[in-house]
N, C-alpha and C positions, 0 to 999 in steps of 0.2 A: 629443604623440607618439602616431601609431597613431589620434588622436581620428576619421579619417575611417572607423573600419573600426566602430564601434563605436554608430554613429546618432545621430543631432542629438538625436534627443526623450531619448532614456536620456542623454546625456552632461546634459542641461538640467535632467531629476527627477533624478540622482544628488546633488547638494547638499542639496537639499531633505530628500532621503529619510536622508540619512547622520546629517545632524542632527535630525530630527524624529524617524526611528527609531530612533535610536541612544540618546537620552533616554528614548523610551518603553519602550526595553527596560530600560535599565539601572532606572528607574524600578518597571516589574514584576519584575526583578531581587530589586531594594530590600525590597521588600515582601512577598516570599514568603520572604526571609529574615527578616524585619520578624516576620511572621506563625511562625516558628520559634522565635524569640526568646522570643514570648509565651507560646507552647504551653512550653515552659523555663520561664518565669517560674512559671508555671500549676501544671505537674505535678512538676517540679525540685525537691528541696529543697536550699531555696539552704548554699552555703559545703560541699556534698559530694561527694564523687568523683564522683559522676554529673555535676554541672552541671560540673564544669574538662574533663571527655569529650566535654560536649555545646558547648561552648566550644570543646573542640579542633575540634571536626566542621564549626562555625558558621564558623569560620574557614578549613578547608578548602574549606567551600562555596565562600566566598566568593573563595577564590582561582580555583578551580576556574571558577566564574560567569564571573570578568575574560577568564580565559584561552580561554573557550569566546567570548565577546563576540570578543575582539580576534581571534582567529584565526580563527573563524567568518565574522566580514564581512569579514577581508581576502580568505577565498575565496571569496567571492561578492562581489568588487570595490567593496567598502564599507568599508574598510579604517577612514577616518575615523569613520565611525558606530560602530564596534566600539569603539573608545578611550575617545567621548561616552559608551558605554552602561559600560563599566567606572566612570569617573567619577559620573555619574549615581548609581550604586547604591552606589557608596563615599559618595555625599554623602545620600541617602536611610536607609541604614543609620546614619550617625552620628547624621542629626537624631532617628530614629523610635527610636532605642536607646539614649539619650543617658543613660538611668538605669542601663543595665546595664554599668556601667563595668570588672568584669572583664572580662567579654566582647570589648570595644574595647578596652581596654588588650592583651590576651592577644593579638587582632589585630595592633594596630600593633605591638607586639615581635616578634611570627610576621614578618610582612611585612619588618620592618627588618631583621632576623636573614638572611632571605633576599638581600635586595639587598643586603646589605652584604656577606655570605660565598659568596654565588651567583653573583646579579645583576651586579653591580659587576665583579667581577674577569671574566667571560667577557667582559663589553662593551666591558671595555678590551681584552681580549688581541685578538678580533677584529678590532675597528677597528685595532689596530695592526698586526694581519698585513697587512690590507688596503692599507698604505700600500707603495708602491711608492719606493724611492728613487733607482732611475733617472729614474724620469719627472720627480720632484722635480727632480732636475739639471737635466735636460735640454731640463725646460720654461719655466723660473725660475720655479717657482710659490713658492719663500721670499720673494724681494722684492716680489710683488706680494700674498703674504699677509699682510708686517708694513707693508706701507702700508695695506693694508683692514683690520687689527687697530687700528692707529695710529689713523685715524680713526675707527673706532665705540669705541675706549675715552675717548679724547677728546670724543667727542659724549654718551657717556654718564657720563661724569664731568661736563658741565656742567648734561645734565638732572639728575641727582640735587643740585644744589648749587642747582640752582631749584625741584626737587621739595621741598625741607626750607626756601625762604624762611620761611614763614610758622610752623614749629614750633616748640617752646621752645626749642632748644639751638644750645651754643656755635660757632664756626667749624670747631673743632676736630673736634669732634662730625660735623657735615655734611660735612666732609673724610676724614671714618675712613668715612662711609656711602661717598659716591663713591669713592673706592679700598676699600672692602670689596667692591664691586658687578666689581673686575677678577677674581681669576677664573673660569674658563669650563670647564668638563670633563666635566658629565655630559649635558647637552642638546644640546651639541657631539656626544658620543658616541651617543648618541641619536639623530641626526637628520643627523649627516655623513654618515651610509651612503645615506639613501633614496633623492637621487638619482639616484648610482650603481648601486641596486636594483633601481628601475627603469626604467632602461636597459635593464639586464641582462635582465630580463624581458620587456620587449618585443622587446629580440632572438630571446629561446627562442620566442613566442609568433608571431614572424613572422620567419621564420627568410629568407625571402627578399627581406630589405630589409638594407640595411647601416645598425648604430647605432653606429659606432664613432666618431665624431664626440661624440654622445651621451655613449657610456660615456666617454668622455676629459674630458669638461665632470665627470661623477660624480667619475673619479677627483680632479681639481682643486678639487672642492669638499671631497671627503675629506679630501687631504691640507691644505689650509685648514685645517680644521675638527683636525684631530691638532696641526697646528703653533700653533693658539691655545692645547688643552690644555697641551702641553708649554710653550707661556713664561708663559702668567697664570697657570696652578695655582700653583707654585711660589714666584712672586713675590707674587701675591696670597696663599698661608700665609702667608709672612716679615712682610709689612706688618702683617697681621693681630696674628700673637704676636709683634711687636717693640711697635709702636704703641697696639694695642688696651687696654693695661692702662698703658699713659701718657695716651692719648686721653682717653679713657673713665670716669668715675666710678658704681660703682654705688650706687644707691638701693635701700633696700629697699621691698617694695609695701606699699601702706596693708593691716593691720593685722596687719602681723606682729608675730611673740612679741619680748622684749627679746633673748630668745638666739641669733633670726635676723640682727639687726642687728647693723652692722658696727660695732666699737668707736669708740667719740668720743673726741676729746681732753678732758680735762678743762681747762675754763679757769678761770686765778683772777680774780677780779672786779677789774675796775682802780678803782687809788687812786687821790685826787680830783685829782694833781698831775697824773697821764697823763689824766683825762678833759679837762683844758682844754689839755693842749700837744697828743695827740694827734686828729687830724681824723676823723672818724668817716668808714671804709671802708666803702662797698656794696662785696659779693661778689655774683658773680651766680649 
């Protein structure tokens, strides 16, 4: 859309540069936070009010950095490289900091806390203003979303049942993976709007072309994209805590304490008259 107004050679280096610059920022990102860290390590002393401040700071860097990445090349039409370079330096920071584990810990609960009580609920309320339910009507976009749900949960219920051929566990087991794998809500949320975004922008941006064809393709992608939330979230919770603690047996990891493991039954030792009538059981 609009590709013609924008030149052959930039549309052809825009891939290239979105991914190769987009790593190498997030990469110098990483590292100048990397390099913060250590100057803390250094002059901090550790477990005291100054290092949980300086911890607090490292963190707001660090949000600050994504948010300057991702909105910074979406304005200057690099939108994908902005994402790459937040990634990047979330994955640069874990490996080069891997010892300072308040610090990452204090992160990931900072970040979680956000999307959970921030993030999360604006993303949904948005996307659902956005859904129009005239047009739903009026265009059948319900039937033709739960045959295109119908078939990719069915096709992805059989790759995951081919994906776990070869691993140790039961049928059972590989059946709880493929129906655990049906809900759908935050990447849906995520990414149902972009379409329709833009559209919407390249109408503002070339106001004397008509995209209303366009934005109506968005809107149908949106409203898809709502109406998968609304049927697998739901149904995919219920499978999950119905099934999951029937499916499922846990094991505790190798070398856990005795008080981590789950109690065993005590068995009595059989008498010699059940070791010859009874047929020795494999359990798997």
């Amino acid at each position: 859309v609009g590709a013609s107004d924008k030149g052959a050679v930039w549309l052809g280096v825009q891939g290239p540069i979105q991914i190769f610059g987009g790593v190498l920022a997030g990469i110098l990102g990483g590292l100048f936070v990397t390099l913060l860290v250590r100057l803390k390590a250094k002059f901090v002393k550790k477990d005291s009010e100054q290092e949980k401040t300086m911890n607090r700071f490292l963190t707001a860097l660090q949000l600050g950095l994504a948010l300057v990445f991702v909105f910074g090349a979406k304005k200057i039409d690099l939108g994908g490289g902005g994402v790459l370079a937040a990634m990047s330096m979330g994955t640069m920071i874990a490996s080069k900091c891997s010892t300072d584990k308040p610090m990452l810990l204090g992160t990931q609960t900072f970040l979680g806390d956000v999307w959970k009580h921030l993030g999360m609920p604006i993303l949904f309320s948005l996307i659902g203003a956005s859904v129009d339910l005239k047009n739903v009507q009026s265009q059948g976009i319900i039937g033709k979303g739960l045959l295109t749900m119908a078939a990719a949960l069915v096709g992805r219920t059989i790759a995951a049942l081919l994906a776990t051929c070869g691993a140790p566990l039961l049928v059972k087991e590989r059946l709880f993976i493929a129906f655990a794998w049906m809900p759908k809500a935050t990447v849906q949320a995520a990414l149902g709007g972009v379409a329709l975004d833009t559209a919407r922008s390249f109408q503002e941006d070339y106001p004397e072309r008509d995209y209303s064809e366009e934005i109506q393709r968005g809107l149908d992608v949106l409203t898809v994209a709502v109406l998968g939330i609304l049927i697998t979230a739901p149904i995919g919770a219920v499978f999950i805590a119905i099934f999951g603690p029937k499916w499922l047996q846990h094991t505790p990891p190798e070398g856990a304490t005795t008080d981590q493991k789950l109690p065993q039954p005590q068995m009595q030792p059989p008498t010699e008259l059940e070791e010859v009538v009874a047929p020795t059981e494999k359990h798997d």
